[in-house]
N, C-alpha and C positions, 0 to 999 in steps of 0.2 A: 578439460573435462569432456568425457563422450556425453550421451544421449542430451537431456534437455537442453537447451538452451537456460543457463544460470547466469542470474547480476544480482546484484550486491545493491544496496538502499544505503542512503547516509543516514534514515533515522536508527540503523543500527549502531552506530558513532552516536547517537544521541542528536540528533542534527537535527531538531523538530520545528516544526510552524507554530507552537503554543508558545505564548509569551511569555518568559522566566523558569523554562521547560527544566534550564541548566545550562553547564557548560559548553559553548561549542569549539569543537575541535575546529584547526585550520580547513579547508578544503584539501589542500597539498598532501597533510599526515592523511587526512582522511580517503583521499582516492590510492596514495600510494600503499596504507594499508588494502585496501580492496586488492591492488594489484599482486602484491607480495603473499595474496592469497591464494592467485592464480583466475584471481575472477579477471574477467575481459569485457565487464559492461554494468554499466548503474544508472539507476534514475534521477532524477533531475533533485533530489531537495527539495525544500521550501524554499520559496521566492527569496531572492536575495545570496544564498547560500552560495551558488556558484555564477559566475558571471553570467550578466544580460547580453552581452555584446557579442552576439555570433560570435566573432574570432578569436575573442577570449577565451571564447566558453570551450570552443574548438580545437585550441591549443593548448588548454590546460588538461583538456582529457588525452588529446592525442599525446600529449605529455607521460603521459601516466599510462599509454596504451588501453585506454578506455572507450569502449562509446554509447554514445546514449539512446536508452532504449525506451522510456518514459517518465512520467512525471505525476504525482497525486496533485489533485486540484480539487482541495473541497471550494462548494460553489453553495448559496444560497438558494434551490432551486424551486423552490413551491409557493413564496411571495411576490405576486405578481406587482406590487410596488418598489421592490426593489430590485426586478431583475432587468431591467436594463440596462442598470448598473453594474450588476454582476456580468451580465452576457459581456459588456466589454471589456473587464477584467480577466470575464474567458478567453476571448480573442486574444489577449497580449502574452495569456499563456502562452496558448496554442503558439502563436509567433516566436514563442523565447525557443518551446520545443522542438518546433519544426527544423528552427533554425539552427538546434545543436543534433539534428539529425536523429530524433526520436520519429519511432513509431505507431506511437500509444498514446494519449490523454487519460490519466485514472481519474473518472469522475466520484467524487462522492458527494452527497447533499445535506451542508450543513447546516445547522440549527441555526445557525445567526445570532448563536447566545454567546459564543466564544468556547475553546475549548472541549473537552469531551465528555462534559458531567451531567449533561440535558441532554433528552431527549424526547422525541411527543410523536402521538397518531393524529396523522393529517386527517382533516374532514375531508368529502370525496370534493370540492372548489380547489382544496390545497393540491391536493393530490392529484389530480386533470391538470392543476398546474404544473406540477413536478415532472410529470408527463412527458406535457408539452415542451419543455424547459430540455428535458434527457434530449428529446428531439433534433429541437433546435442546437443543442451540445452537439450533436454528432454532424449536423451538418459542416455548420462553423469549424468543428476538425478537420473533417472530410476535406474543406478547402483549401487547407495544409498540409494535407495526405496524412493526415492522423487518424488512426481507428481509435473509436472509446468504448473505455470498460468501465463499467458503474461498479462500486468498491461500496457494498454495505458494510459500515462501522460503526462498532460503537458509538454512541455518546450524538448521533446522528438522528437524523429524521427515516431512515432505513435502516436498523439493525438487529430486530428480531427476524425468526424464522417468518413469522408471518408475513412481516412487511416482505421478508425476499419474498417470499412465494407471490407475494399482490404484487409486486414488480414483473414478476418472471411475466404474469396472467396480464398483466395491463399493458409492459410496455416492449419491445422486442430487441435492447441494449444487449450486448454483449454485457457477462459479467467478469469482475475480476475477483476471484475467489480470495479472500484473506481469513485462511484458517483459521488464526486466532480471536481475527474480530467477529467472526461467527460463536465461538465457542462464548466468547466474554457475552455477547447480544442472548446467549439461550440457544441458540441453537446445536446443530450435529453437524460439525461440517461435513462425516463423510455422507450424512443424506443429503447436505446441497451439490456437495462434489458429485453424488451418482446422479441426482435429478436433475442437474440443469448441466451436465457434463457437455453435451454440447456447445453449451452458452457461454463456457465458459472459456476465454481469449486472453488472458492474463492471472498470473499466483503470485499471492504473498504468502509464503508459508511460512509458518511460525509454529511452537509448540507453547505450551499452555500448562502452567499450575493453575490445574480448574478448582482448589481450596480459595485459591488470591483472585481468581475469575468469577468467583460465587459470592463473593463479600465484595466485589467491584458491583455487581450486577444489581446487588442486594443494599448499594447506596453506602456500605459500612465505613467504604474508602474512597477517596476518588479515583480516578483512570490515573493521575500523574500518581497516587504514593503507590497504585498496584504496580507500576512499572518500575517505581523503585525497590517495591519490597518482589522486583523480579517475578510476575508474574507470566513474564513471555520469557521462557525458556531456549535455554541452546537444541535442535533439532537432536529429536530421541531422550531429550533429559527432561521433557514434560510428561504430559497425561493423553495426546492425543493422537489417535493411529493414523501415524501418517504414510505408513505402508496400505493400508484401504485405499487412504485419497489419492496416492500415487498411483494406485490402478485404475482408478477410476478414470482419470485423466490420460492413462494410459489405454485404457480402454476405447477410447472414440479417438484416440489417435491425437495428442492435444501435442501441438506445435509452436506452442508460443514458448516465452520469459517465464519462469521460474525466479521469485525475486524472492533472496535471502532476508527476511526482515522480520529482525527480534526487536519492536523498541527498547529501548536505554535510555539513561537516565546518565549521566555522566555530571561527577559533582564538583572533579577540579582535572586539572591538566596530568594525563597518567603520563608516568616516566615512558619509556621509547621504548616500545616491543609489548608493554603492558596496559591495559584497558579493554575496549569492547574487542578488540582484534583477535582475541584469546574465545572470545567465545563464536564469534564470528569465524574465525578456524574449525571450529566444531559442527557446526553448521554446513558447513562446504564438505566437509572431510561424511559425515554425517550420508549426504545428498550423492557423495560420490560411490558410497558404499553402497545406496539404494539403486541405482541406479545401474551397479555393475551386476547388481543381485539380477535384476529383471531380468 
């Protein structure tokens, strides 16, 4: 593919960190699908999903003609009792990353409730915490030659517009733009796309049935059945303009990953050729038409 820089996500394969998410596909089906897409890079999974051992991890992408471009790390980060704990379960990230030759850490800051069905406004203790915590996150990467990007998401301690905005103002993270969890949180993604357009150093781009995004928001359903009842669409087959946010990013010249990622829900083992790969082909096919258009 010309222009952006495009990879591929395993939570598109259903491949999530939430426990009892569904079915997981192999790694194998799952990156040689990526490949057989003509994608040529993905992020790392949830912990466990792809090997910890450099040379595994190494040779299973170079396998697949793969390479790794980053990794989501939701992290605890506004509990000052419990982030020392967390800061060295950062670090091991970071080291699993560095070491399958990523560039990136996606920080995002999670509840600590489990899952993505809570969420709450820090008093300004919590949030000086959170702060300082992104901080401290970027150096710890930095040490591994990793840049980070803060991922406001649903079901998080940042996922209204407002919280991005009191992020933007408080603290000076790079962001990773994930359109969909914008739209599901309240917000426009293309107003954060134009506002923080600079700031912004990594995309998840998704599209959005904003009907199953308004009954998610609104408590009716949880974050796991809106993603079953398909609430994150194949790119162009949702509600959100994702020709704006492409300019917008194109606009200040944005140079990073482009990261295909519709979550899924996958409920038993699809026959060979058929499952998420079919919508994940639309997506690609989607991005390559936008993109010739520019």
């Amino acid at each position: 593919m010309t222009g952006h820089k495009v990879a591929g996500a395993p939570i598109s394969w259903g491949v999530c960190e939430v426990p009892g998410w569904g079915h997981r596909l192999s790694p194998d089906r799952v990156l040689a699908e990526m490949a057989s897409l003509g994608l040529t890079a993905t992020e790392l999974g949830p912990d466990g999903f792809l090997p910890a051992d450099p040379a595994e991890l190494r040779a299973m992408l170079d396998g697949h003609g793969l390479q790794l471009v980053a990794g989501f790390v939701p992290v605890v980060l506004h509990r000052e009792a419990t982030w020392d704990q967390e800061r060295v379960e950062l670090e091991r990230q970071c080291a699993t990353l560095a070491a399958g030759g990523a560039g990136m850490v996606v920080l995002a800051a999670a509840t600590g409730e489990g899952g993505y069905d809570v969420s709450a406004d820090l008093d300004q203790a919590s949030w000086a915490h959170l702060v300082s915590a992104i901080d401290q996150t970027t150096d710890i990467a930095a040490r591994y030659g990793l840049a980070t990007a803060f991922h406001p998401h649903y079901g998080t301690v940042v996922e209204s517009s407002r919280q991005i905005h009191r992020l933007l103002e408080t603290s000076s993270v790079d962001l990773c733009l994930d359109t969909g969890h914008v739209m599901v949180g309240g917000g426009d993604p293309v107003e954060i796309a134009v506002a923080a357009a600079a700031r912004i150093s990594h995309v998840h781009l998704k599209d959005v049935d904003t009907a199953v995004a308004a009954r998610t928001r609104a408590r009716q359903i949880t974050y796991h059945q809106a993603v079953v009842e398909r609430m994150y669409q194949p790119l162009g087959r949702g509600d959100l303009d994702l020709t704006a946010i492409l300019a917008a990013l194109d606009g200040v010249g944005f140079d990073g990953w482009i990261v295909l990622e519709q979550d899924t829900v996958v409920p038993t083992e699809p026959e060979p050729g058929a499952g998420p790969v079919a919508d994940a082909g639309v997506c690609v096919e989607f991005l390559q038409q936008a993109m010739e258009a520019a």
